[in-house]
N, C-alpha and C positions, 0 to 999 in steps of 0.2 A: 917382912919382905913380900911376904904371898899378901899381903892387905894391898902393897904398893902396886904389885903386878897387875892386880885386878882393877885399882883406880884408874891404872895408865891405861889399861886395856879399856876401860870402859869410854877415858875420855878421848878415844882414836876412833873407838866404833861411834860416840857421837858426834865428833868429827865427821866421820866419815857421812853418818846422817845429815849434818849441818851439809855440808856440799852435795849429797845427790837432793837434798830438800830444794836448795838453792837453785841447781841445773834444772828441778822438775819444774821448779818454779818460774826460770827462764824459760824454756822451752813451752809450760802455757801462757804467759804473757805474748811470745812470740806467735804462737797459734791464734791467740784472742785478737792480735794485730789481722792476720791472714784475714780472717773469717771475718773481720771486719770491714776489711779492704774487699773482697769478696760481695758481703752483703752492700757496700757501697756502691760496687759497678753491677751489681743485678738490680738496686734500686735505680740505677742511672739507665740500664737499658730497660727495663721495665717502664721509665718514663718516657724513655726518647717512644718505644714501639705504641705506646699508650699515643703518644703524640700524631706519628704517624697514620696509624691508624684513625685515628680523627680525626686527623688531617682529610686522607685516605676517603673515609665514609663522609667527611663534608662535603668532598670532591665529586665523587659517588650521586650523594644526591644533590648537589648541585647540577649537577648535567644533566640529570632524570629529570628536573625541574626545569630546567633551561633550555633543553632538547627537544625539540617537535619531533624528529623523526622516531624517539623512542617509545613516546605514546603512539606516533602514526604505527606502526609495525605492531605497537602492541594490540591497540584495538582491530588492526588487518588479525593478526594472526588469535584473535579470542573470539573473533566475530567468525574467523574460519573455520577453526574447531565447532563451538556449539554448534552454528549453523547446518555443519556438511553431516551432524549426527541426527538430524529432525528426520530421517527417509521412512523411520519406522513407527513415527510417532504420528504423526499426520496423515493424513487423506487426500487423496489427488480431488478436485473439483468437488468438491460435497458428498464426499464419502463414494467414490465409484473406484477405489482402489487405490493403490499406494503404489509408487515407483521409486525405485533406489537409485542412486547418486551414481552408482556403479554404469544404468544405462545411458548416464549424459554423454561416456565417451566413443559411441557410434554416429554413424552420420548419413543422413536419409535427407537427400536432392528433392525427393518430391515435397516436403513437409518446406525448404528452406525455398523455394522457389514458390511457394503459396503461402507464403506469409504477409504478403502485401496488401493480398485480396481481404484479411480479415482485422489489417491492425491499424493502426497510422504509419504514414508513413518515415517520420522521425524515430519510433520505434523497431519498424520492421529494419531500419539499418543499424540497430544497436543489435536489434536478433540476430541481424546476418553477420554482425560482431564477433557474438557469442556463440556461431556455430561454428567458429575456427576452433574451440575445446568443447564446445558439444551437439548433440543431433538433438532430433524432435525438441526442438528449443519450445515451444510454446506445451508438449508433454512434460515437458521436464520440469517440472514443478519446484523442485528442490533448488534445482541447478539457479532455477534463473531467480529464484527468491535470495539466494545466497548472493550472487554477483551484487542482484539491484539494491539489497538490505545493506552488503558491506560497502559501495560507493558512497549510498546514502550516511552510513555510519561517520566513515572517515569525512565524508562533508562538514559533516556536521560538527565533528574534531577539529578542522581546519578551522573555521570560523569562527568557532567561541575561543581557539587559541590565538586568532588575531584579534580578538575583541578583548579578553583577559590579561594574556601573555601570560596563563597559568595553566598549565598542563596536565593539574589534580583536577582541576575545576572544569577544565573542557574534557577530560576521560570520561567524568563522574557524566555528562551531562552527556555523551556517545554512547557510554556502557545504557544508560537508561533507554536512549533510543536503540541500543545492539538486542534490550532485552522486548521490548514492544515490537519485533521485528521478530519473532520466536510467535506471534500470535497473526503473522500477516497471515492470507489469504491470496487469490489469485484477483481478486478484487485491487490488489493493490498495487498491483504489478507498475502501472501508468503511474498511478499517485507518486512510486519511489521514484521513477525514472524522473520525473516533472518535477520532484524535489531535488534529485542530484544536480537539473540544469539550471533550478533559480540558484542555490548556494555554488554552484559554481561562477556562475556571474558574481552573486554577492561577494564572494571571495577575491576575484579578481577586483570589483569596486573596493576594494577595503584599501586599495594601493594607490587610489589617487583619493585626493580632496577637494576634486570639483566637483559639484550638484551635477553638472550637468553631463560630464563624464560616467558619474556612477549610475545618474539618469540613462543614457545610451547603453551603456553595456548590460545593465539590467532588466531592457526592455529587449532586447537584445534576443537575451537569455529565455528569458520568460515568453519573445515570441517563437522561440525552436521547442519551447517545452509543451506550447499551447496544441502541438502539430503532433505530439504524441497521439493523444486523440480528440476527435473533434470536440468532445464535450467541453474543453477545455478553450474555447477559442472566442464565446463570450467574458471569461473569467478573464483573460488576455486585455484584452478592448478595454474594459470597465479599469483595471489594473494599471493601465497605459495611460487612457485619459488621466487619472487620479494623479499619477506622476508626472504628467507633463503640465497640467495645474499649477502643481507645487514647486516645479521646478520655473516655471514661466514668471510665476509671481514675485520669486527670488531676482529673476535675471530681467525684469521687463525693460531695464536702463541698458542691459548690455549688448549694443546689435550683434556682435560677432557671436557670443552664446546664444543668441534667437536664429540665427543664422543656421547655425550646425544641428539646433534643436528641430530647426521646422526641416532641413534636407534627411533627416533620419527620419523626421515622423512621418514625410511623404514617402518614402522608400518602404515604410514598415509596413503604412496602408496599402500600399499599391500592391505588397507584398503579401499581406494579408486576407486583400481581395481577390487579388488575378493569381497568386501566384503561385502555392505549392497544391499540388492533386490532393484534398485530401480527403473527397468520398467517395468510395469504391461505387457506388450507387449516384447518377447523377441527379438525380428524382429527390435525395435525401434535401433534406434545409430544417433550420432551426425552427421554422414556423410548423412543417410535418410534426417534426417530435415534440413541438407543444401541444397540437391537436392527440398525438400518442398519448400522452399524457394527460390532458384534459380526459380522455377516453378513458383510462382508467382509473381518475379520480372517480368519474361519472358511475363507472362498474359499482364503485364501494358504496357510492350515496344512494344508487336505485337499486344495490343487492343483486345483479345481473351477474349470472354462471358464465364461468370462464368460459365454457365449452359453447355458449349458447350465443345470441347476439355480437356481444361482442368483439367480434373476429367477422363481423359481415358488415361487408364496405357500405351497401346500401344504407342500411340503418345506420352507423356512426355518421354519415353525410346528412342525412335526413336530419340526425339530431343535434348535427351541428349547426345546417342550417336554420331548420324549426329556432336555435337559439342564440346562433350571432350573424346569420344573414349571410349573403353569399361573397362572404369574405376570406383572404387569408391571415391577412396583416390581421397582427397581435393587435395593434391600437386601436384598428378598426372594431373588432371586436368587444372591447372595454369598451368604446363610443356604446354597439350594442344593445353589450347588457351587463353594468358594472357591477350588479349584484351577484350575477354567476362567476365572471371573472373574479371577484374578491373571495369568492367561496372557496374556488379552484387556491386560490392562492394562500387563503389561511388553512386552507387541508393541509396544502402542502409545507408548510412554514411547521405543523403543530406534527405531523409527519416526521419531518427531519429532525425537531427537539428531539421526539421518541428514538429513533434509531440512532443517534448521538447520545442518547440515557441511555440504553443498550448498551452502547460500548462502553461505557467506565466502570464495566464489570468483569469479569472472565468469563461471567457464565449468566444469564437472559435472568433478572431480580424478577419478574410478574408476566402472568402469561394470560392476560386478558383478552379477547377478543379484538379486534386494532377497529373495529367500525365503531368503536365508544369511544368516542370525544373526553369519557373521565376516563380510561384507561390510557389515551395520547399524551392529557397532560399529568395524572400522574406520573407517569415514567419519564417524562420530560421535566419533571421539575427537580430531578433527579439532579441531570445536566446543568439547569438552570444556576441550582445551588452552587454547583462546583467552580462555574464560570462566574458568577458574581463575587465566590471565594477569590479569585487566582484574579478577576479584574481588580477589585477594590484590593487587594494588598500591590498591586501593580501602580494601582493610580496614588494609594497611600504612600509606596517609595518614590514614583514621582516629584510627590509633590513637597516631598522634604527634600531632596536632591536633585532640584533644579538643573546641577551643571550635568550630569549624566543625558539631560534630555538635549542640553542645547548641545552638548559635543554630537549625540545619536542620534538628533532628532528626525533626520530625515530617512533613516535607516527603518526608524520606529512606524513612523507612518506610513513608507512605502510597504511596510509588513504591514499595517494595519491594512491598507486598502488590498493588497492583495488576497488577504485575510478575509476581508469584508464582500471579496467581487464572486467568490465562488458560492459563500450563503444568498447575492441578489440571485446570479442566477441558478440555484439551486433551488430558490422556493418559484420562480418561474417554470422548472423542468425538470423537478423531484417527479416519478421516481427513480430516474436512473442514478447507478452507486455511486459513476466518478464524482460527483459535487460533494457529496456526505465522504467519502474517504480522503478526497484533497480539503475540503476543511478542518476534517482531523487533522491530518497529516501538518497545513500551514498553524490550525492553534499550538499542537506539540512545537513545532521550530520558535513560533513566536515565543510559548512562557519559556524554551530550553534558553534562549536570546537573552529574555528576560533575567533568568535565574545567571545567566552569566556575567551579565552586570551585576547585580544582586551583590555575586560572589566577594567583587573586588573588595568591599567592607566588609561582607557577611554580614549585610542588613536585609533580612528577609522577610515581608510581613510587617509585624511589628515586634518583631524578637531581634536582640543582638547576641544570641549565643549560637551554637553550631547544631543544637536539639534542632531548631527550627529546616535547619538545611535536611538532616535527613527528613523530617515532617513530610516538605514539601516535595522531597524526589521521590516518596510515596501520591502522594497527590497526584503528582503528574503522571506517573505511570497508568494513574485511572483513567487520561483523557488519553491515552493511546489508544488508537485505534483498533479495533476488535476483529478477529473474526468472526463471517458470517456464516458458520458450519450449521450441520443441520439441528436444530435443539429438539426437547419433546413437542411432542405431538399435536400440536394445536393452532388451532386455526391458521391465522398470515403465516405464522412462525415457522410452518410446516415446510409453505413453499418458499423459497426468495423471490420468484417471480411475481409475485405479490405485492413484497417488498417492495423492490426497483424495481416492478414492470417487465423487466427481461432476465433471469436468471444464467449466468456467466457461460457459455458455450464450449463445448469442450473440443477436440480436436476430429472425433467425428461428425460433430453437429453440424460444425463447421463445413471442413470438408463438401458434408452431406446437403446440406443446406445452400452452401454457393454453386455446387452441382445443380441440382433440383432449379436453380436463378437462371442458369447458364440455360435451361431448355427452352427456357420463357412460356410459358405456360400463358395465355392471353383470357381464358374462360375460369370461371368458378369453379374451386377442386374442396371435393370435400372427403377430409385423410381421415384414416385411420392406422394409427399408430400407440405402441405401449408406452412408450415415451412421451407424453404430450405437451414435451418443453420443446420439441421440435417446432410447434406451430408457432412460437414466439420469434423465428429472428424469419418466417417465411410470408411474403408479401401476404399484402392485403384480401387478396382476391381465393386465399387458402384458407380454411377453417376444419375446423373438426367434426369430424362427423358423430350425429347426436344416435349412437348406437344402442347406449343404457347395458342394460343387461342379453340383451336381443343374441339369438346367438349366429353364429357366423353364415349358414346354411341361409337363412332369412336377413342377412346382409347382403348376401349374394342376389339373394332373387329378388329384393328388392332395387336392387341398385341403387342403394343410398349413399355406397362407396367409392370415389373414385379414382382413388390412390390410397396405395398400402406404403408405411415405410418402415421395412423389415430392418430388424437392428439384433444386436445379439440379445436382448433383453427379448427377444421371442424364444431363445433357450430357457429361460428361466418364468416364463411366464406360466401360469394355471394350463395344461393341456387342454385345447379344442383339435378334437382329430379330424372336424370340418377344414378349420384354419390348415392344419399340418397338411391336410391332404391339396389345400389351396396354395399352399409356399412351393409343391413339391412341383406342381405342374398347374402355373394361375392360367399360359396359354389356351387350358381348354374349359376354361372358364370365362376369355373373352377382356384376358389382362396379357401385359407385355412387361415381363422384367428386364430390368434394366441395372446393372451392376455399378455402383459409384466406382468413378475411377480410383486405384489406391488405397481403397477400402473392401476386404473382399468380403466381412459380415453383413456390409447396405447392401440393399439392393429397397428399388423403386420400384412398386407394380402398379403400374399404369392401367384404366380401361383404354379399351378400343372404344376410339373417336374421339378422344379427347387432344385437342390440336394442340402442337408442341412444338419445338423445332426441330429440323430434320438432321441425320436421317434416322435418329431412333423412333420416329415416330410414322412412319409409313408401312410399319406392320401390319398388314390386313388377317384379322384373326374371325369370324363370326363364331361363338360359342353358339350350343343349341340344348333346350330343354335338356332332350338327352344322355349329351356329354356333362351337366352339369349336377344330375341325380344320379350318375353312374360314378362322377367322383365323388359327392359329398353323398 
């Protein structure tokens, strides 16, 4: 009985086991159900948000891509950052001190109402522009490199994005000019403005498809940009012709296109000739600043001190005449004597290589003496190299991609000859910088043009991969134009007025120098001043006085001096307690100071009897032995 007990008991407790087995066993099958219906809708949202999100980020950069205005904003606001950060990096006018971004937001009447007298006048209304958010517009260095770099930037974005309709492609090719604008100068102030108003025309030609239309608007353009400064106003002409060529040739069957072509071309000229003021000097003409120029070729070939000859009217005349006869006309001249003419001209031509090989560096590759003909063209072959690189891969895509040329072609050419007009007249009227910094300026726009076409395949060169693409946006950065700050110490290099003839004027020279115009001075003055870039923008009939080491006391009593122009750089000079005692009181020495108006460190010390305009000049002062061993 107890054996039965224990079987029965035993097979109740496995019973019992058999059914909790069972229930544990339902109850995980019914969980393995859950968790798998669970893991089903996490795989299903897990795909939908997968979707979405791809969706999402297609969307995303599709609009990035297909959006102008989000590159425009972008490149505005990356070009406004870096830029506004340069106050502390840079140098105002060739290292004469730095100014911060902070003083743009003051505003000084006398600086904005004297801006006329020193700029062109298409610019000085972009400066009167510029002084609604800032003063001392032409001090203001930073300020007004920022504005003119970031119009030019975003130009420059507008157009390779209607050229391309790709937005990577036209950033890449802004950001590169946002970065070569990080090395501008004051030198280049004109060149940006003169390039914002041809791409703004170009821009606006890109909307129609008539030659002759895009003709009009373009010359248009290019004739408001030429009024920036005069330099620019043969570059114009030659540029105009060249277009209206190419366009006449097109259309010589269609009278009503000949029509509209020749009522603009006579309005342009007539406009051209008679019609905007644009030298502050009536006296100025492009024939003068060839003989300027001629003159200081002639300095470099006969080795003639700045301080000496050269700056006396009589001798420059003499030795013009002695060698092109009493002419003014350029052609006359050549008639002449073609072999000095051709001289003057391959100076200048082999001149310009060199200071074009200059810039495709950051910093000056060879410091040779500039009156060696093997020092001009080695550093010019520098340039040479780069531009036979960047043509022959240009003419090589050409010429395998025919339809590029006929869809652009006239887009091409017009950039060619615009290209082309500021090198004729630059090797005519080298050395001044606007030629050399606006042919930089139009070669950069031409290969960035170039490379945007380029893009649409990413056929670059003779490479089909995307290696090539960066390659050549190094490349191009070389032919960005440089600054011309002061490098070591050596010979041209030392001064810029060497360089280009006149060294860039700063807002006292200015100032001080259209004062000193204003008195008209009619007789021979012979200055003396620590500054001797003064004498570069002050007529003819002004020269230096040839003092040497001679000291002040024996300047005086000789009377070799006849005007002082006292500048704060007499604070800073070697102490002569002769001089000091001559600044303090020149009246009793037989001199009359004269205060530049708005500048209260000039002042102008004048001898008695030297005729001027009145009434500063009717001072009656006799100095005597005297008084002039009791001051000095």
């Amino acid at each position: 009985m107890q054996e039965t007990k224990e079987i029965s008991n035993n097979s109740k407790e496995l019973a019992k086991n058999d059914i909790s087995n069972k229930r544990i066993n339902k109850k995980g099958i019914k969980n393995n159900k859950v968790f798998l219906k669970i893991t089903e809708k996490l795989s299903l949202i897990k795909a939908i948000l997968k979707e979405k999100a791809s969706f999402l980020l297609s969307k995303i950069l599709e609009v990035i891509k297909s959006n102008f205005f989000i590159g425009f904003f972008t490149i505005f606001l990356c070009n406004f950052f870096f830029l506004s950060g340069m106050e502390t990096t840079l140098d105002l006018t060739l290292g004469q001190g730095s100014i911060s971004l902070v003083n743009a937001f003051k505003l000084s009447s006398h600086d904005i109402m004297n801006l006329g007298a020193n700029s062109g006048y298409i610019y000085t209304l972009f400066l009167k522009f510029l002084s609604l958010f800032s003063v001392d517009i032409i001090d203001t260095y930073y300020f007004n490199i920022l504005a003119l770099s970031t119009i030019s930037t975003l130009a420059i974005y507008t157009y390779c994005f209607l050229i391309t309709k790709k937005i990577i492609n036209s950033m890449l090719i802004s950001f590169i000019w946002m970065i070569g604008c990080f090395n501008t100068s004051l030198y280049e102030k004109d060149s940006l403005l003169t390039l914002s108003f041809l791409l703004i025309g170009f821009i606006i030609s890109e909307f129609t498809n008539s030659k002759s239309l895009k003709f009009i608007v373009i010359s248009i353009f290019l004739f408001f940009a030429s009024y920036v400064n005069e330099a620019y106003l043969i570059s114009f002409f030659i540029a105009f012709i060249i277009g209206l060529v190419l366009v006449l040739k097109d259309y010589k069957n269609n009278k009503k296109e000949m029509a509209v072509i020749s009522v603009i071309t006579i309005i342009l000229l007539i406009a051209y000739n008679h019609g905007l003021p644009i030298f502050t000097d009536k006296e100025e003409s492009f024939i003068r600043t060839f003989k300027e120029c001629f003159f200081i070729n002639w300095q470099k070939w006969q080795e003639i001190s700045i301080a000496s000859k050269i700056y006396d009217l009589d001798y420059k005349e003499n030795v013009w005449l002695s060698t092109f006869g009493d002419t003014d006309n350029i052609f006359k001249a050549f008639l002449a004597s073609p072999l000095t003419l051709f001289h003057h001209l391959f100076t200048n031509l082999l001149n310009m290589i060199k200071v074009l090989g200059l810039n495709l560096f950051f910093h000056y590759p060879v410091f040779i003496p500039t009156n060696s003909y093997r020092s001009i063209v080695t550093e010019g072959m520098i340039f040479i190299i780069a531009f036979v690189l960047l043509l022959g891969g240009a003419m090589e895509h050409y010429k395998t991609r025919t339809t590029i040329f006929k869809n652009h072609g006239f887009r091409v050419v017009f950039w060619g000859a615009t290209l082309i007009s500021p090198l004729i007249s630059g090797i005519l009227f080298y050395p001044y910088p606007h030629y050399i910094v606006q042919l930089g300026c139009f070669f950069l726009i031409f290969g960035s043009i170039m490379i945007a076409e380029m893009l649409v395949n990413m056929e670059l060169f003779f490479y089909n991969d995307k290696k090539s693409l960066v390659i050549f946006s190094f490349c191009l950065l070389c032919v960005i134009p440089r600054v011309h700050t002061m490098p070591p110490q050596t010979d041209i290099l030392v001064n810029p007025s060497r360089i280009f003839g006149k060294s860039y004027a700063t807002l006292p020279i200015k100032e001080t120098v259209s004062f000193i115009k204003s008195l008209e001075f009619t007789q021979k003055i012979k200055v003396y001043s620590i500054e001797e870039q003064y004498i570069n923008y002050l007529p003819d009939n002004f020269s230096l006085a040839e003092v040497g080491k001679e000291s002040f006391k024996n300047i005086l009593n000789n009377k070799s001096v006849d005007m002082v122009i006292e500048t704060s750089g007499f604070a800073t000079s070697p102490k002569d307690k002769n001089l000091i005692q001559f600044l303090k009181n020149p009246e009793k020495y037989g001199y009359f100071a004269i205060t530049v108006p708005g500048l209260s460190e000039n002042r102008i010390i004048v001898k008695q009897g030297i005729n001027c305009k009145k009434p500063y000049c009717d001072i009656k002062i006799e100095p005597t032995p005297e008084n002039i061993e009791e001051g000095l």
